[in-house]
C-alpha positions, 0 to 999 in steps of 0.5 A: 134340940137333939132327936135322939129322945122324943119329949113325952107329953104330960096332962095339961096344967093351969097355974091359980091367977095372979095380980101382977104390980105395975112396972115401975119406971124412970121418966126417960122410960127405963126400969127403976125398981128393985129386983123384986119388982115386975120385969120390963116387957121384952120389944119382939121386934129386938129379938127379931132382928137379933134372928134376922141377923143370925139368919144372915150369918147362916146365909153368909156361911153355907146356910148354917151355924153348926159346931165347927162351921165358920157360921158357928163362930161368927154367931159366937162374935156377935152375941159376944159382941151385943154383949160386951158392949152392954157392960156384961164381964163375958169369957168364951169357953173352948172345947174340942169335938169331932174333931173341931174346936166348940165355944160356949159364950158366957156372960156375967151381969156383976153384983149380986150373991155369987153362991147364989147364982140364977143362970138362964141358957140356949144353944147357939149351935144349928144343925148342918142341915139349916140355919137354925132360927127356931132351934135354937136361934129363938132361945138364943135371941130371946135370952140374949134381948133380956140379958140386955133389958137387965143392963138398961135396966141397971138391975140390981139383983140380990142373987148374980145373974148369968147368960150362957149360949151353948155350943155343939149342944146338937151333938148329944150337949156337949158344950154344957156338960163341958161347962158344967163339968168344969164347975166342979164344988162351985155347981152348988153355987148355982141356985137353978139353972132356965133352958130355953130351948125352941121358944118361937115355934110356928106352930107353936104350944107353950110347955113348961119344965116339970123337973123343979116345982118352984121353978115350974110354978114362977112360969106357971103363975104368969102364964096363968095371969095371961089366961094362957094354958099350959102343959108339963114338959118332961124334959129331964129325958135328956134332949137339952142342956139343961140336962147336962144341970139336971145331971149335977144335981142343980135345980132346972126349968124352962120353957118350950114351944114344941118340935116334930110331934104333932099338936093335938085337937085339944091342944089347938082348942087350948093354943089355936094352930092346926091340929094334925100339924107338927109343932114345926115341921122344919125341925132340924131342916133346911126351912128352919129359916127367919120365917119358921116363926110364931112371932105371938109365941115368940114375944109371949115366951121372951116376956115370961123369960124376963118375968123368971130372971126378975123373980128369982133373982131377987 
């Protein structure tokens, strides 16, 4: 996530209870049911390990992952990887800058109405400053173990479905305005586009999107079926990609577990952690490592991705 603007921080909101269905499955244990269906819950431990793995490219190649370093590249080949393997048609968009060539991994799940196409993102990219685990290597790991569950499951969704892992998004979002600016007249085939950007925090609060109120609402819903609070994230000040979308005209939300601005009393009454702390006090530093986690934040925040990406893809 880029420091260039601060986030400001809106009222707490609460979304109404709901009653969530039962999820259907197969004998062997794989999600059976319709898109419209509850989506599977996400393993932490997968997403962990997904980390874990990002954590030793960071090691393996002067301790980061950032846009024009070889621990960059590397990260691109394994989400690759996990994903072509999985059955996603998958493409690695390039683009140049600073200097240095940038990629952006993106990955269709085939089928599903292309004019109407559900989009969920991360950026893959640290800064050089560290490894990069919760910003935004949880995004990333989170995103990437629920494109997974959608091909276990064998989803079927009514809209298509695409992943995106963003390059040089430290840099001011290059990789996705790259991206978005070569959607040209297709940006009105995506129906919304989720950012995900820091979603294990180890101090962690859960904010929501406020750009789009249908999108805000799905994540609200269930949060609240949790009986865990929210706050309004105004992330449209421009510090993710998601704003490269925002931008274009196409209809963004998401989800996030804050940075180096300090929780509140209330909002450890609301969230528990300490109160006078920062979010995550490794924000862009050298200690944004595999520990830098909240693994509770972690596991809940992948869940409610996978909830949206069931729901509006139906």
């Amino acid at each position: 996530m880029t420091r260039s603007v601060r986030i400001r921080r809106a009222a707490l909101a609460t979304g109404a209870a709901t009653a969530l269905a039962a999820t259907l499955f197969t004998a062997a244990g794989a999600y059976a049911g319709p898109a419209s269906a509850n989506a599977p819950d996400i393993d932490v431990k997968a997403v962990k390990a997904d980390l874990d793995q990002l954590q030793s490219i960071a090691d393996a190649n002067g301790g980061n992952r950032a846009h024009g370093k070889a621990g960059y590249k590397a990260s691109v080949d394994f989400i690759k990887g996990k994903l072509d393997k999985a059955g996603f048609t998958t493409q690695i968009q390039e683009f140049d800058n600073n200097g240095a060539k940038g990629y952006n991994v993106i990955a269709d799940w085939p089928g599903g109405d292309e004019g109407k196409t559900v989009m969920a993102g991360a950026h893959l990219d640290s800064v050089d400053a560290g490894p990069g685990i919760n910003d935004d290597g949880s995004g990333s790991a989170g995103i990437l173990e629920v494109a997974l569950a959608v091909a276990k499951s064998g989803l079927k969704p009514a809209k298509h479905l695409r992943f995106a892992w963003f390059g040089d998004e430290e840099d001011g979002m290059v990789g996705s305005r790259a991206y978005v600016d070569k959607l040209g007249a297709d940006k009105s085939k995506i129906d919304s586009y989720l950012n995900f950007d820091m979603i294990g925090s180890p101090n962690p609060g859960y904010f929501v999107y406020d750009d789009d109120s249908r999108l805000e609402k799905v994540f609200k819903d269930w949060f609240a079926t949790k009986k865990i609070a929210t706050e309004k994230e105004t992330e449209g000040d421009g510090r993710s990609d998601h704003a490269s979308f925002k931008d274009a005209g196409i209809p963004v939300g998401g989800l996030f577990s804050g940075a180096d601005y300090i929780k509140t009393q209330q909002q450890a009454k609301n969230w528990g952690g300490e109160a006078g702390k920062a979010f995550d006090a490794c924000y862009h530093q050298s200690c944004d490592t595999s520990k830098n986690l909240d693994e509770k934040a972690l596991d809940i925040n992948t869940d409610a991705i996978a909830h949206a990406i069931w729901q509006l893809s139906s």
